[in-house]
C-alpha positions in Angstrom: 19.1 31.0 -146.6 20.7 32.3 -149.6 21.1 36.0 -147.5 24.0 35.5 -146.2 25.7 34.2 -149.8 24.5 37.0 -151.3 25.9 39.8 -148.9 29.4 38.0 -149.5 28.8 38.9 -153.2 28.3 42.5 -152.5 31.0 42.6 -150.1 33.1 41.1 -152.9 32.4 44.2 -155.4 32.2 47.0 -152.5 35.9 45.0 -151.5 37.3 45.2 -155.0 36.4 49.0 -155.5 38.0 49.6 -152.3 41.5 48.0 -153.2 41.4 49.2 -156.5 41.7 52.9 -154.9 43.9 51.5 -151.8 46.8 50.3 -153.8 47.4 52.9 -155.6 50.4 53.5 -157.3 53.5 53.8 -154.6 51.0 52.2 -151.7 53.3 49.7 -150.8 52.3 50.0 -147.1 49.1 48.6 -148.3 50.1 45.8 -149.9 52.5 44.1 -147.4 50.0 44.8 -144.9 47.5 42.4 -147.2 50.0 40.0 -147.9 51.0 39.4 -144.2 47.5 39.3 -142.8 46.6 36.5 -145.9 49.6 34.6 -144.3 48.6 34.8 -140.3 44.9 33.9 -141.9 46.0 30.4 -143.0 47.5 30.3 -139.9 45.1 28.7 -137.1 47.0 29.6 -134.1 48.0 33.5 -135.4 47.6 35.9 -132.8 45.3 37.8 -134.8 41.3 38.3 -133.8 39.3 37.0 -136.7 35.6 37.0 -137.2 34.9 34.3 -140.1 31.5 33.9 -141.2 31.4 30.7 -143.7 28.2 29.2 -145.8 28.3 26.1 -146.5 26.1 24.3 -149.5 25.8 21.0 -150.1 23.8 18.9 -152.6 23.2 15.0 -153.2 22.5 14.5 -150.2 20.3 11.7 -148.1 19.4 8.3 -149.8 18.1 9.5 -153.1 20.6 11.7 -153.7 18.2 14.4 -153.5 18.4 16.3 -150.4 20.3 19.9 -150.0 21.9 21.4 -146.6 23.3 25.2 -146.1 25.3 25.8 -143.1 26.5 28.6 -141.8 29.5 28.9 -139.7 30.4 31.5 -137.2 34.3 30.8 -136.0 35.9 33.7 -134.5 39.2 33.3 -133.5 40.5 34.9 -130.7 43.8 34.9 -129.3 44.8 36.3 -125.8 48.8 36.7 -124.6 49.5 35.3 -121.6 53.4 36.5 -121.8 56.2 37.6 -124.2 56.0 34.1 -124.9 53.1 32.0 -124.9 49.8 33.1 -126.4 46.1 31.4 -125.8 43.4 31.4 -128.4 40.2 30.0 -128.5 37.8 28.9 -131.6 33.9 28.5 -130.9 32.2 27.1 -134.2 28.6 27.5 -133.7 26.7 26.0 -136.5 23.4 27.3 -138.1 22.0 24.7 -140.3 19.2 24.4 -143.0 18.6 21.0 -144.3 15.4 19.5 -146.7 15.5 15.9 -148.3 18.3 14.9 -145.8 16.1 12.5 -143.5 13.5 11.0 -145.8 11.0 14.2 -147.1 11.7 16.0 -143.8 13.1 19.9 -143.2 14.9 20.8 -140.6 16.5 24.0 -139.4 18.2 25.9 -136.2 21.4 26.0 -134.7 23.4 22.9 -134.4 26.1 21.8 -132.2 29.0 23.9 -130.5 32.3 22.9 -130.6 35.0 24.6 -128.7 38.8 24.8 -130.0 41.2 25.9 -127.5 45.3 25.9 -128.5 48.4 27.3 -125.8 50.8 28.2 -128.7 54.6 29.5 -128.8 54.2 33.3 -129.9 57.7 33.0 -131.9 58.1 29.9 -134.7 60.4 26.8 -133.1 63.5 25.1 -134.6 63.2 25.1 -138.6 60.4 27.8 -138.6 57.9 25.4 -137.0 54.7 26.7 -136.0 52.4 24.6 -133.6 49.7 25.0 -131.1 47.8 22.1 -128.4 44.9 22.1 -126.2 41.6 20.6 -125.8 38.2 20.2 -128.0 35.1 20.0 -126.3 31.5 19.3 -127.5 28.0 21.1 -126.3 25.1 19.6 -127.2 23.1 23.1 -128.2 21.2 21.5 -131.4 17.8 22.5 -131.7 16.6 19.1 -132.7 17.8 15.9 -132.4 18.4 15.6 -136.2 20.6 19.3 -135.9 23.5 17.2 -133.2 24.2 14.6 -131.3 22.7 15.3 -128.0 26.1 14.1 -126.1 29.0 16.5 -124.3 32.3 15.4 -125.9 35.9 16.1 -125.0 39.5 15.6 -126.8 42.5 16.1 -127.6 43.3 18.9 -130.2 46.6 20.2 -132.0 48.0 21.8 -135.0 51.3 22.4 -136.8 52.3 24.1 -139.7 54.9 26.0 -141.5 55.0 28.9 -143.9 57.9 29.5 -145.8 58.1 32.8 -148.3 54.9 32.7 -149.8 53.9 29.5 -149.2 51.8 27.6 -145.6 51.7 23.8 -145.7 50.3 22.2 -142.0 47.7 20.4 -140.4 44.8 20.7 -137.9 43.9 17.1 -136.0 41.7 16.1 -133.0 39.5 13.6 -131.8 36.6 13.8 -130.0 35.3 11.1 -127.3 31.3 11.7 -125.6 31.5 11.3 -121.9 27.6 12.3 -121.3 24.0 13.3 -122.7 21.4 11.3 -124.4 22.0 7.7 -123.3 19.7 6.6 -126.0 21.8 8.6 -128.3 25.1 6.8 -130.1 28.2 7.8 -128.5 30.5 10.3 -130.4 34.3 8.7 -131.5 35.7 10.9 -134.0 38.7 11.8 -135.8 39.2 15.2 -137.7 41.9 15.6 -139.9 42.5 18.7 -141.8 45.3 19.1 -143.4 45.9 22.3 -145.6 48.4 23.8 -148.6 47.7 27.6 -149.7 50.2 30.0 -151.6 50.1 34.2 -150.8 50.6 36.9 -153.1 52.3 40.1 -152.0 48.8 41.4 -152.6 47.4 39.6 -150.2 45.5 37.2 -153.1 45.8 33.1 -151.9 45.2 29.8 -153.5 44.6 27.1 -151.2 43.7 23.3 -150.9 42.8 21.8 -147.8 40.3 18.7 -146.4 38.0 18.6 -143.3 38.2 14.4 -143.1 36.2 12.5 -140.3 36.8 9.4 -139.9 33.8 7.9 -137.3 34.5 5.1 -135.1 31.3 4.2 -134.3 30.0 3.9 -137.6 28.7 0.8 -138.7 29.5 1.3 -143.0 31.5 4.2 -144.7 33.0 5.5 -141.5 35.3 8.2 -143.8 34.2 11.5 -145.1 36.7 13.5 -147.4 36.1 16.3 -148.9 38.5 18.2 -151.1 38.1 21.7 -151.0 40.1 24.2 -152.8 39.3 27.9 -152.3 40.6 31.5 -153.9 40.8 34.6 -151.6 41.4 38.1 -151.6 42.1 40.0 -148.1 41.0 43.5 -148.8 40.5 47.1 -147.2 37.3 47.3 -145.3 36.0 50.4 -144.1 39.2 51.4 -141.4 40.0 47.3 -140.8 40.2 44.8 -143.3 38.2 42.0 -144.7 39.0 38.7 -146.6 36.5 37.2 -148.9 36.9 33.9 -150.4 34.9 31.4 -152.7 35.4 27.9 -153.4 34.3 24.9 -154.3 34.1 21.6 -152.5 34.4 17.7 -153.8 33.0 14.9 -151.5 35.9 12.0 -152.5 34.8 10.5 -149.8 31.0 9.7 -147.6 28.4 8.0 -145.8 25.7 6.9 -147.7 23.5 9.5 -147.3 26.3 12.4 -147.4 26.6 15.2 -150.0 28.2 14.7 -153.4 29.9 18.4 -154.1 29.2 22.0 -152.3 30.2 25.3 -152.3 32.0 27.5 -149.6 31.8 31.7 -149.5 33.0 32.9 -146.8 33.7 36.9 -145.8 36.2 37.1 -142.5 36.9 40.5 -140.4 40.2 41.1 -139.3 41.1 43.1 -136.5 45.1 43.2 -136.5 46.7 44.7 -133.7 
């Protein structure tokens, strides 16, 4: 489980050694190429294919504090223009998920459930630099075991709106997702996702950013909140004839159900495939 952390790491060196020789003295080609790719990554509704891949590990978890989960994340991001001025991008998240100590002395492991972002977005910024995108969120129940998902098909609204200013992106992603079907034995999915998000860019592509993935659950019966504060340093870097950003970070759980993790880490290593 610790495979995929560990090729981010090598990456990370392989990366480094790679920008080292690309900027070069005079390259500035290479640099405002970083620095404006960093940007459209913060940006959830960019018109720019990404291929994240993000690991997840979290500790304290289940009701001794004891238990440990890895995820791992696969959220590619691909936008599609329907004219000079409306674009269409989609986000699957499909979930891999490793958890022991969560659910009394149990393991359990496989893929979880897929969730499905879709966004219609402006291709140019609105009034005041305003960026913004809205569409739907849907729900699949593909967990491998009932412990992995919750065994329902969901549906909701989804949005997002940000702006980035010089340097710096401030914005926020929101929906809510409602079960319509599935396991009638199971307990219907109300939720509420929040994540709202403030990063700063270098010119050399380098960016500091704080952000939370907040659920607030509507059908929970105690501690329906869970906040996490998560702050995170990347680096978008040449890769091969593309480029590649790897970031690191660390994640603080203010808020959580009973049995939710205390503090995690995040390393995540995306593709980018500008146009």
């Amino acid at each position: 489980m610790f495979k995929s952390f560990c090729i981010v790491l090598m990456l990370l060196v392989f990366g480094v050694s790679a920008y080292a020789a690309e900027a070069a003295p005079g390259a500035e080609t290479s640099g405002t190429t970083t620095e404006t790719l960093a940007k459209k990554l913060q940006n959830p509704v960019a018109a720019l294919i990404s291929i994240p891949l993000q690991n997840n590990f979290e500790y304290k978890l289940g009701a001794e504090g004891k238990g440990f989960r890895y995820t791992s994340k696969l959220q590619p991001v691909i936008p599609a223009r329907i004219n000079d001025d409306w674009n269409f991008i989609s986000r699957p998240i499909v979930p891999y998920i490793h958890q022991r100590d969560v659910i009394g002395n149990t393991k359990q492991e496989g893929f979880g459930d897929i969730e499905l972002e879709l966004f219609l977005s402006p291709n140019d910024a609105g009034p005041g630099g305003i960026i913004w995108g809205v569409g739907p969120i849907l729900l699949f129940p593909t967990a491998e075991s009932k412990e992995l998902g919750s065994q329902k098909y969901g549906i909701g609204p989804n949005f997002c709106v940000l702006k980035q200013k010089g340097p710096w992106t401030i914005g926020i992603l929101a929906n809510h997702l409602v079960s319509y079907a599935g396991n009638a034995g199971r307990k219907d999915v109300s939720a509420t996702y929040l994540q709202p998000f403030f990063a700063h860019t270098t010119k050399k592509g380098f960016t500091v950013s704080v952000s939370s993935e907040s659920t607030y659950d509507w059908k929970a019966s105690d501690r329906p909140w869970t906040i996490p504060v998560i702050g995170t340093l990347s680096q978008v870097l040449p890769f091969f004839k593309e480029y590649a950003s790897i970031s690191l970070g660390g994640i603080y759980y203010a808020q959580a159900p009973t049995s939710g993790p205390k503090w995690g880490i995040r390393a995540t290593i995306t593709l980018l495939l500008p146009e």
